[in-house]
C-alpha positions as a Markdown table, in Angstrom:
| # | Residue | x | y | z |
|---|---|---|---|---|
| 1 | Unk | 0.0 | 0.0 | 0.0 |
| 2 | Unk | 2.9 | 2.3 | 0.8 |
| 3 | Unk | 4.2 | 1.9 | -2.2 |
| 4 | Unk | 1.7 | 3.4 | -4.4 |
| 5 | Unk | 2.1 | 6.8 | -3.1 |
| 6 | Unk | 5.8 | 7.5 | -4.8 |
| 7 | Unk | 4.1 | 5.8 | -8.0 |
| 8 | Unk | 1.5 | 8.0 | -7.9 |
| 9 | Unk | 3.7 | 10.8 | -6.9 |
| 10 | Unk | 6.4 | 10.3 | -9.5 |
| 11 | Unk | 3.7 | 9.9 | -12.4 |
| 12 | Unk | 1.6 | 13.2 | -11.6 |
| 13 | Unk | 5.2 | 14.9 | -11.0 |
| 14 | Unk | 6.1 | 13.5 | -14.5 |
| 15 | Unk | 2.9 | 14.0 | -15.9 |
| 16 | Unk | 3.3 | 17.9 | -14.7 |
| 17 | Unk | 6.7 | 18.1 | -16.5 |
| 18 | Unk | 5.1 | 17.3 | -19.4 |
| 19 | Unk | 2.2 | 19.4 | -19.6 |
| 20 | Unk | 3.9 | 22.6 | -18.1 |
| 21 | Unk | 6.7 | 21.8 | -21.0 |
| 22 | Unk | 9.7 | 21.3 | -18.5 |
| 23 | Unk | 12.6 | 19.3 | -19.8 |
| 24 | Unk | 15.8 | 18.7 | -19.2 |
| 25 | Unk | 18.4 | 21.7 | -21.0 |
| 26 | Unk | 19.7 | 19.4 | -23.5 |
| 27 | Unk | 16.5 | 19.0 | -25.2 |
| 28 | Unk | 15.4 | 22.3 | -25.0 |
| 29 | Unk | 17.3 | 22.7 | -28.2 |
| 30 | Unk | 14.3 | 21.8 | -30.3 |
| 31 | Unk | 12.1 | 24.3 | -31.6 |
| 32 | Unk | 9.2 | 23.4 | -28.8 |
| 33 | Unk | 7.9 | 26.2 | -27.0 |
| 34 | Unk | 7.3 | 25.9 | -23.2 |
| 35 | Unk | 4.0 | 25.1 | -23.1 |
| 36 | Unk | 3.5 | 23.4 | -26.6 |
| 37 | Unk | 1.8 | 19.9 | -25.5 |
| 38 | Unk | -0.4 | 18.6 | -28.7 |
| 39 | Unk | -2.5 | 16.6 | -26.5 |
| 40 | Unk | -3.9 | 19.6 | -24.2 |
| 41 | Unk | -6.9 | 21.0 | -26.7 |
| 42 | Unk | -7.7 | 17.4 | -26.6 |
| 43 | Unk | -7.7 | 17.7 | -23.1 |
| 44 | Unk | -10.0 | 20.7 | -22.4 |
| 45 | Unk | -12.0 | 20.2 | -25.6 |
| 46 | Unk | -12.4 | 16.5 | -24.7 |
| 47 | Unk | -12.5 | 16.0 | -28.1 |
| 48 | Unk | -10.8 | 12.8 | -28.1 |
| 49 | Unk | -12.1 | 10.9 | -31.3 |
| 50 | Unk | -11.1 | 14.0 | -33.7 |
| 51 | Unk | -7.8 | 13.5 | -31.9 |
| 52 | Unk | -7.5 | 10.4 | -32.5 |
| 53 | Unk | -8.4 | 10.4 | -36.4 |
| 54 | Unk | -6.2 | 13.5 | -37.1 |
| 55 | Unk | -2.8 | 12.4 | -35.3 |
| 56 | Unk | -3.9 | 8.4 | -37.3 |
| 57 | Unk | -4.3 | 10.1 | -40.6 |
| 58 | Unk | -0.7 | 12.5 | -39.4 |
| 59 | Unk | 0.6 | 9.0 | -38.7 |
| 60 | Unk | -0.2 | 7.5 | -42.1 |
| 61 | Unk | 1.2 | 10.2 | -44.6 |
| 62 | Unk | 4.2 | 11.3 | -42.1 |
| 63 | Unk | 7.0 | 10.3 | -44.2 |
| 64 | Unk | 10.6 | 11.4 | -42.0 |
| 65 | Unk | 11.2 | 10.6 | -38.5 |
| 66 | Unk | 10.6 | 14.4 | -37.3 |
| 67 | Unk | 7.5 | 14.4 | -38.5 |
| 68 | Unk | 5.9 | 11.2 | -37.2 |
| 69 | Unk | 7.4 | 11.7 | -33.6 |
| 70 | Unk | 4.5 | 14.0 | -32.6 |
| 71 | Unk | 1.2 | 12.2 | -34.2 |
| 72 | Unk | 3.2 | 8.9 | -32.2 |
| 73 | Unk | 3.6 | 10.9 | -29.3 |
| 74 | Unk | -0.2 | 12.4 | -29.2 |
| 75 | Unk | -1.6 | 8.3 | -29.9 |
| 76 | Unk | 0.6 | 7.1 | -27.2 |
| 77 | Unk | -0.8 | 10.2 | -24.9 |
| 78 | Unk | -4.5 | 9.1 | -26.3 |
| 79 | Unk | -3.7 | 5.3 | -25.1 |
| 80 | Unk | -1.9 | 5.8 | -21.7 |
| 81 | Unk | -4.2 | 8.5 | -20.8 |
| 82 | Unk | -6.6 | 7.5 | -18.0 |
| 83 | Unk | -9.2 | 10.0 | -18.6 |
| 84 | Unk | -8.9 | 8.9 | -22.6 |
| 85 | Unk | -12.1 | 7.1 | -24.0 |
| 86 | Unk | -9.2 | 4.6 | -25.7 |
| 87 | Unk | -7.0 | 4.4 | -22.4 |
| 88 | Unk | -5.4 | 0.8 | -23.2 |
| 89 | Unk | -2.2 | 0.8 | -21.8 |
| 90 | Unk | -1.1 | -2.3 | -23.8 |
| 91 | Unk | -1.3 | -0.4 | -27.0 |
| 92 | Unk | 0.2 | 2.9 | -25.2 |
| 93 | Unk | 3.3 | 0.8 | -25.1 |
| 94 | Unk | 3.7 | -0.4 | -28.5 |
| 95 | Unk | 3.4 | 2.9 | -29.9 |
| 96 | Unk | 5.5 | 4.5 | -27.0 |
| 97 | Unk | 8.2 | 2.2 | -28.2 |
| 98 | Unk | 7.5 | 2.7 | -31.8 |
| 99 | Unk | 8.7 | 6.5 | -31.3 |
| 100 | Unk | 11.4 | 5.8 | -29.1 |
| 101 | Unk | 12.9 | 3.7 | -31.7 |
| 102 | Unk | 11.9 | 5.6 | -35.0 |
| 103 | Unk | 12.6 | 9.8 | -33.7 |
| 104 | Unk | 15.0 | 8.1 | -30.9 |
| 105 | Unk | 16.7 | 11.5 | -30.9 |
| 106 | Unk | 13.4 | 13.8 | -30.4 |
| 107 | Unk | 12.6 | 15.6 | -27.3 |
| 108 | Unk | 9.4 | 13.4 | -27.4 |
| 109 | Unk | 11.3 | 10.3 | -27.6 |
| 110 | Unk | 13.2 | 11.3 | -23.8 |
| 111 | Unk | 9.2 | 12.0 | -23.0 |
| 112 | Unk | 8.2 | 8.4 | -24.3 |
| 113 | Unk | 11.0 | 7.0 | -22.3 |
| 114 | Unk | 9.9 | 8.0 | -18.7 |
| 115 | Unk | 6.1 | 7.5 | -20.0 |
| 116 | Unk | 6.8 | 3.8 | -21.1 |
| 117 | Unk | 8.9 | 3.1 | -17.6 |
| 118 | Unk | 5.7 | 4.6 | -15.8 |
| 119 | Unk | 3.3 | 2.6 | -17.9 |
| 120 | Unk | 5.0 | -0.6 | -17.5 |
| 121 | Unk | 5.3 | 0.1 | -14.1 |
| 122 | Unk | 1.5 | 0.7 | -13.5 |
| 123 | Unk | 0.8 | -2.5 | -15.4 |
| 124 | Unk | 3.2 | -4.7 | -13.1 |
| 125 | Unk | 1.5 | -3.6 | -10.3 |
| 126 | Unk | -2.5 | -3.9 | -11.6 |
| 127 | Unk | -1.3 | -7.5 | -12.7 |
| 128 | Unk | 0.9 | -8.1 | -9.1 |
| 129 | Unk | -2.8 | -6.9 | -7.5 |
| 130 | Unk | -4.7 | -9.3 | -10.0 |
| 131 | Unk | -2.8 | -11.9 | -9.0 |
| 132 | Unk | -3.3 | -11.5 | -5.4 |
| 133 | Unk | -7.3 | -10.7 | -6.1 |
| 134 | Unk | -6.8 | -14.0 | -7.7 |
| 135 | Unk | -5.0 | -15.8 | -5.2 |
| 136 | Unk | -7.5 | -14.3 | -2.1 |
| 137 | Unk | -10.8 | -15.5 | -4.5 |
| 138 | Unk | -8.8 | -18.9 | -4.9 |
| 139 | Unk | -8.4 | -19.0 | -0.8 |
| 140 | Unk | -11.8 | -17.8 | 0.0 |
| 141 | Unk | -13.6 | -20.1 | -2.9 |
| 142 | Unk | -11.5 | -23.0 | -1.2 |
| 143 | Unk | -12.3 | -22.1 | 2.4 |
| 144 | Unk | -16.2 | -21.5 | 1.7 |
| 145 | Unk | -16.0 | -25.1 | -0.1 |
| 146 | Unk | -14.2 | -26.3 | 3.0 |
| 147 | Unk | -16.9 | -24.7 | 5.2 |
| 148 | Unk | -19.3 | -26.7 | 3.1 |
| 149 | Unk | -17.7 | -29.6 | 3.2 |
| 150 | Unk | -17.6 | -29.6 | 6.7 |
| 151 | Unk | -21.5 | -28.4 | 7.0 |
| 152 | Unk | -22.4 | -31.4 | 5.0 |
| 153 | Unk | -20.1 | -34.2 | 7.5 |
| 154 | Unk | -21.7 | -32.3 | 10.7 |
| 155 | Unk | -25.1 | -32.6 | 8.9 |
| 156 | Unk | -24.1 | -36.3 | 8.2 |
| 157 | Unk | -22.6 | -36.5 | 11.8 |
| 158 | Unk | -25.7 | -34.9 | 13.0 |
| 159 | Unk | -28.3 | -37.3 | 11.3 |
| 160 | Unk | -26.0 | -40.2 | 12.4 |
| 161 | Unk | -26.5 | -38.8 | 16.0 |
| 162 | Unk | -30.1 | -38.5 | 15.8 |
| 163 | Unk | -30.5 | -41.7 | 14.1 |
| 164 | Unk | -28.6 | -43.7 | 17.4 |
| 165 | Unk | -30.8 | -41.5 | 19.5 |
| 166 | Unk | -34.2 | -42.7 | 18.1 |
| 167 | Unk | -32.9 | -46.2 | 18.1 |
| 168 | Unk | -32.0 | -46.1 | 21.5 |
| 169 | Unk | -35.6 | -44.2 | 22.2 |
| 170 | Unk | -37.1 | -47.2 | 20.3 |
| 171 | Unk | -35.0 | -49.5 | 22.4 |
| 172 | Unk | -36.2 | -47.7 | 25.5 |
| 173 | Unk | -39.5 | -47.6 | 25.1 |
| 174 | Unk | -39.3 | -51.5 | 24.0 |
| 175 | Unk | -37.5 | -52.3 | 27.6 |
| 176 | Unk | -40.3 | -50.1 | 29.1 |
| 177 | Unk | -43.3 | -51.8 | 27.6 |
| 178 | Unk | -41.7 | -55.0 | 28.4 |
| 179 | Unk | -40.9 | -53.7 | 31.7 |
| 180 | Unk | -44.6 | -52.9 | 32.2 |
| 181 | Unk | -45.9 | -56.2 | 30.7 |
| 182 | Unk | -43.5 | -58.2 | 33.7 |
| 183 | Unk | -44.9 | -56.1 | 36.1 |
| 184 | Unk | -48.4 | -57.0 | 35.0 |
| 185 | Unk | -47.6 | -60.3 | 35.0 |
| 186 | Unk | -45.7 | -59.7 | 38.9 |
| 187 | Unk | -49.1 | -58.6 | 39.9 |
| 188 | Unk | -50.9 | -61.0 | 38.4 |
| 189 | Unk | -49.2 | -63.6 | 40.1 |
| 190 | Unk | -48.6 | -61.9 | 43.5 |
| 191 | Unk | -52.5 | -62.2 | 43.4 |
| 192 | Unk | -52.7 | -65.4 | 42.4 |
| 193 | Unk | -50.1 | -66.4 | 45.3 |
| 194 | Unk | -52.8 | -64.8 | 47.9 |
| 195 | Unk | -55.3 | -66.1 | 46.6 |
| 196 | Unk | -53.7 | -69.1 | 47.0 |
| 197 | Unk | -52.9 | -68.6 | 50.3 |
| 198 | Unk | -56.2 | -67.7 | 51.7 |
């Protein structure tokens, strides 16, 4: 739990650099002004299906490096954005990686590079919690049929129980008729006796 908190803190600080335009110096070189982030009209307009067809059609008739690094950049943004309609982090990645390798020296390839560590790094950790989702269901699916196992042998113990105890009732009541038959049959003949003796 504690480590979510520096994720989260080191993806909104990175996720600030990038909006607010702050780089390191050695990439300020490119003709970018501070605040030039494609993907912010997006952002406000929520527009993010026009977005999304005018960076794919950019994409498709980009034909040098330079020129595809930003419609790669703006899809990856569209992909690995939460907010984003097509948030799919999956796909983020493949075309993170397709601008790290293709405009490798862009300022939005160094960008790409600390996106795609934070994107892989958010994935990890969803599947590490998946897994342990999984592996709690697993223990509490197994425990409930354990629980249910053992219901069903005290129900069996139970009606094994009550089963000796209306034999033995039957038995009981079978001594205590006969019991009441050889005292009939005590009377009987302690009458006959005095008559007898009389």
């Amino acid at each position: 739990m504690g480590k979510k908190r520096p994720l989260r803190q080191a993806a909104a600080f990175c996720f600030l650099a990038l909006i607010s335009g702050c780089m390191p110096l050695h990439f300020k070189s490119e003709s970018r002004a501070p605040l030039d982030f494609p993907p912010q009209a997006a952002m406000q307009s929520g527009d993010y299906k026009g977005f999304l067809t005018r960076n794919s059609a950019a994409l498709k008739s980009c034909s040098a490096t330079d020129e595809c690094a930003v419609p790669l950049f703006n899809l990856a943004f569209l992909y690995c954005y939460p907010r984003s309609p097509y948030y799919d982090p999956p796909r983020a990645l493949r075309f993170l990686s397709a601008l790290i390798a293709r405009a490798p020296k862009s300022s939005w390839a160094a960008e790409a590079m600390v996106w795609r560590e934070l994107v892989l790094k958010e994935m990890k950790e969803k599947s590490r919690f998946r897994r342990i989702a999984s592996q709690n269901l697993k223990t509490k699916q197994a425990d409930l049929q354990n629980k249910a196992s053992m219901e069903k042998n005290w129900q069996v113990d139970r009606q094994v129980l009550q089963d000796e105890i209306n034999s033995k009732d039957q038995i009981i009541k079978e001594l205590d008729r006969q019991l009441k038959g050889s005292r009939k049959i005590d009377i009987e003949m302690e009458k006959k006796e005095k008559r007898l003796q009389h």
